[in-house]
C-alpha positions as CSV (number, residue, x, y, z in Angstrom):
1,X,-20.1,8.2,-3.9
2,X,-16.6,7.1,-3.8
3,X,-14.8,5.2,-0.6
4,X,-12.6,7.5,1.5
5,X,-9.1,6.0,1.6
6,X,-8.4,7.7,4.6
7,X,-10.0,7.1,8.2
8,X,-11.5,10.6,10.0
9,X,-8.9,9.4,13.0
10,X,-6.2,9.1,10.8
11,X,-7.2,12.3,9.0
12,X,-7.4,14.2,12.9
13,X,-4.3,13.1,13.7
14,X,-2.6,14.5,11.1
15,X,-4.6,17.6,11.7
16,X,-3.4,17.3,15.4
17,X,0.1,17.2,14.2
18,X,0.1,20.0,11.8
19,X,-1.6,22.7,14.4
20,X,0.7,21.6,16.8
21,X,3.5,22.0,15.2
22,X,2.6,25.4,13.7
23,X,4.1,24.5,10.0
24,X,4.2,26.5,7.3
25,X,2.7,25.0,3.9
26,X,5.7,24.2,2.7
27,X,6.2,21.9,5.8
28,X,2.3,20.8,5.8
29,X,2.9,19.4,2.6
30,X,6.1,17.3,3.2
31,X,4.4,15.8,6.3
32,X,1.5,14.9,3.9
33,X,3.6,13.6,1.4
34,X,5.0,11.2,4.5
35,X,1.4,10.8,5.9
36,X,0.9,9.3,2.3
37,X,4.0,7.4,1.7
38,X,3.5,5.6,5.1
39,X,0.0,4.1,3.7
40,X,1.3,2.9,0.5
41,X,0.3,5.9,-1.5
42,X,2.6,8.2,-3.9
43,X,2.2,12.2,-4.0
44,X,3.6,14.8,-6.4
45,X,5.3,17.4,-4.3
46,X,3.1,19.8,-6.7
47,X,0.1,18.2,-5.7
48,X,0.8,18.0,-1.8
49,X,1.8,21.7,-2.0
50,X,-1.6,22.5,-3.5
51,X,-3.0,20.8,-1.2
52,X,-1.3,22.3,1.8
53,X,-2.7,25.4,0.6
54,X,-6.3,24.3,0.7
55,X,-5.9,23.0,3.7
56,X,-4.0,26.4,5.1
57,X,-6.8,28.3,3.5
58,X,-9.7,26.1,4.9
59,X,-8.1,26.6,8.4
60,X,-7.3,23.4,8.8
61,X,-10.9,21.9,8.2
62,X,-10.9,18.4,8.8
63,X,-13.2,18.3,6.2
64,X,-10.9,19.9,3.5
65,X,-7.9,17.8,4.5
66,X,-9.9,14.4,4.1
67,X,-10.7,15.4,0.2
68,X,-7.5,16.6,-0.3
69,X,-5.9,13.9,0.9
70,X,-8.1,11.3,-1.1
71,X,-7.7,13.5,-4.3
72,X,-4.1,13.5,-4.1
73,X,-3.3,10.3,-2.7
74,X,-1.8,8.0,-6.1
75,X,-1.9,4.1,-5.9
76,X,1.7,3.2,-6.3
């Protein structure tokens, strides 16, 4: 089992953000790119896209963004 890099608050905030807002994928994944880049990490804009998707299609499972998030997420 692997550390997560990413807190379940941090994670839910994001979430928070994203319902609110009422983005599209497209959007979802350039706030998660930011979301990254703001804790150090670097993100393909392929990779957050995919991503976005899961997410989108997971209904925004808090559970789905966390491993997303931690498989995307690139030490820079």
């Amino acid at each position: 089992m692997h550390a997560e890099k990413f807190s379940v608050m941090e994670v839910a905030e994001l979430r928070s953000e994203l319902l609110q807002s009422g983005m599209d994928a497209r959007d979802a994944a350039d706030l998660m790119q930011t979301f990254l880049a703001g804790r150090g990490y670097g993100v393909s804009l392929e990779a957050a896209r995919a991503a976005a998707f899961a997410v989108e299609g997971s209904g925004c499972s808090l559970e789905v963004m966390q491993r997303e998030l931690n498989r995307i997420a690139m030490v820079q």
